[in-house]
N, C-alpha and C positions, 0 to 999 in steps of 0.2 A: 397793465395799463387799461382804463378803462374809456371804451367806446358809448357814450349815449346818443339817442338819435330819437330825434322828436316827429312824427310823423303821424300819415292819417289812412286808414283805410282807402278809403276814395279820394286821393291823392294821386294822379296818373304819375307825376313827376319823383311822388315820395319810393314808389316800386322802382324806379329805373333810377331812381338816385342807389336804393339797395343792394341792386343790383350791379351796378357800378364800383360801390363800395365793396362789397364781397368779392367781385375779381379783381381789382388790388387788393384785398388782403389775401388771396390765394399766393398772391406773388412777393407777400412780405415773411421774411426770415423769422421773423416773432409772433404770427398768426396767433401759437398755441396759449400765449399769453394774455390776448386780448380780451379783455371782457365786454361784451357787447347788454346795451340793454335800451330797450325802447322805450320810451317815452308819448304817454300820451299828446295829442293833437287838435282839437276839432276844426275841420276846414270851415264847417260852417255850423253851427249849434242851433240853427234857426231852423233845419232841416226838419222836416217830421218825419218821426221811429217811423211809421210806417210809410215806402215812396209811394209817391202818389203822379210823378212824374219821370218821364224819360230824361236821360242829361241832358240829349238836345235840348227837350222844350224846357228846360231849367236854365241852361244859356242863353237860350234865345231870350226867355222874359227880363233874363238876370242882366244881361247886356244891352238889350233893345235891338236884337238882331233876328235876321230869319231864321227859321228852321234851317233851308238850305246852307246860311252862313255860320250856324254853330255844327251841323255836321262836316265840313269842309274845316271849323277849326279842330272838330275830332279827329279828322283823319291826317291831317297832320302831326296831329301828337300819336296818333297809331305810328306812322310811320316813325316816329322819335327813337316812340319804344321797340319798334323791330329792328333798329340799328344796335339796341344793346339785346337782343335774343328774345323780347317779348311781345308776345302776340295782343293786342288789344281787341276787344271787340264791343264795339258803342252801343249796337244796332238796342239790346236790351236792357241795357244797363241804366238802373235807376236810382238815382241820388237820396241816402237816409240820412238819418241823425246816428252817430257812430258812437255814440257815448255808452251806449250798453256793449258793443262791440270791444270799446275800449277796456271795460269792467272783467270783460270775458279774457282779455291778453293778462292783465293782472293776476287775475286766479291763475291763469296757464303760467305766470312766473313763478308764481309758489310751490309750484312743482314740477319746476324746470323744464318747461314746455315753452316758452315764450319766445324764443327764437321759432320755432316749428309751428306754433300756430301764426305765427303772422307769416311767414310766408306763403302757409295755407290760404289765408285768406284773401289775402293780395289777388293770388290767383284764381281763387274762385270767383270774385268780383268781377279783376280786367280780362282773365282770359278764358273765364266759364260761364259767363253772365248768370253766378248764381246770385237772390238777394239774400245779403245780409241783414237785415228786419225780418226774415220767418226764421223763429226760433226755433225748430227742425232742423232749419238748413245750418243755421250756427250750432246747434247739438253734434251734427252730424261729423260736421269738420271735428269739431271739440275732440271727439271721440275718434278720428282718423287719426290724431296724432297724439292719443294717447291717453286723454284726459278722460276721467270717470264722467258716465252720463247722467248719473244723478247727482252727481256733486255740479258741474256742469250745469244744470238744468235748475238747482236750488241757489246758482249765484245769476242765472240770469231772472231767475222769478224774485228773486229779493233786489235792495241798494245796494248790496254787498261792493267793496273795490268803489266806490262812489269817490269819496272822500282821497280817495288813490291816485284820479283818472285828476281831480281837482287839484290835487298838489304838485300832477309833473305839469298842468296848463300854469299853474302861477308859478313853479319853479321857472319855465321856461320863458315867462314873462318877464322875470327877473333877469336873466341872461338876455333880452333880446332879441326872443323868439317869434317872429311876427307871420313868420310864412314857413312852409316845410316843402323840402324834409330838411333837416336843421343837424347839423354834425356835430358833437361837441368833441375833443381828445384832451381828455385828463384834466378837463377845466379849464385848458389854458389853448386851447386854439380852434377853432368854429370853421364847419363847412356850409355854406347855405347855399342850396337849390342841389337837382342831379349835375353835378360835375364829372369830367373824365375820371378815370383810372388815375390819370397820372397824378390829378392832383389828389389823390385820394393816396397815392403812395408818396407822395411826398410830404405830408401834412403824417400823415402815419410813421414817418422816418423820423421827423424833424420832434415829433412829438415822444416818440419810443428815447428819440438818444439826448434830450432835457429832459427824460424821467429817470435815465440812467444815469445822467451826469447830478443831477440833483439826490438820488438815491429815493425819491416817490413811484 
């Protein structure tokens, strides 16, 4: 049975929907079965590669709000994510354009790396406040989890995966996909936003036994 899940780097809600995800499927009988695969995102495409702003001052312009009132809706969502085991840290963290980012997870599927680099980098973003726009720092990850650094390094210097990152945004277009993180199981039943555990195993039961009662 296959898992797709449409998501975005800089997505606070898309990590703690994953992670939500991953611990019901820890607690499903058919884990070993599952096929999980990511799907590109972009939260926002208008962003520029390189930040040039803090999140705060990104909400506050983006909303018409204070500095003090988009860090106080930060730390509310810090506090979200420490309910499901993860640390947030706002204080550095600066909003990019993730499209190259996305290009990078693509090549890390072609060699079965793509599960392992996006949770790399979730975490280096919300709970390392490293950026993802110095290309260093995305080599660096690359290469923690396995990936060649000049192979690496020759797909984020070219388009390469361009065309890739474009067809899961309009796949997901097609399906409905307007916000993430966005759950799809086997085509035939959709999660949208970070949901409990529970509804993540029941959507993963109900999905697993109409692929076995159907024979797909």
């Amino acid at each position: 049975m296959k898992v797709e899940i449409w998501s975005d780097y800089q997505c606070p809600f898309c990590y703690m929907g994953k992670r939500q995800f991953e611990e019901a499927l820890k607690q499903f009988p058919h884990q070993d079965a599952i096929e999980i695969v990511f799907k590109s995102f972009e939260l926002d495409p208008n962003v520029p590669v390189e930040p040039k702003e803090t999140i705060d001052e990104m909400l506050a312009s983006k909303y018409g709000m204070s500095i003090e009132q988009a860090k106080a809706m930060n730390s509310d969502v810090a506090a979200r994510a420490a309910e499901v085991g993860l640390t947030y840290v706002f204080d550095e963290m600066k909003p990019l354009n993730s499209f190259r980012v996305h290009r990078l997870t693509h090549f890390a599927a072609t060699r079965g790396l793509q599960q392992q680099l996006t949770e790399r980098l979730f975490a280096a973003y919300f709970t390392e406040s490293k950026s993802l726009g110095d290309m260093e720092m995305l080599l660096a990850l690359a290469v923690e989890v396995g990936l060649d650094r000049e192979e690496a390094s020759a797909v984020l210097a070219s388009d390469e995966f361009a065309n890739e990152v474009r067809a899961d945004e309009q796949e997901g277009s097609r399906l409905g996909v307007q916000g993430v993180p966005f759950f799809v199981f086997n085509r035939r039943y959709a999660v949208s936003g970070a949901q409990s555990q529970d509804v993540f195993r029941d959507v993963l039961q109900k999905a697993w036994d109409e692929s076995a009662t159907s024979g797909n």
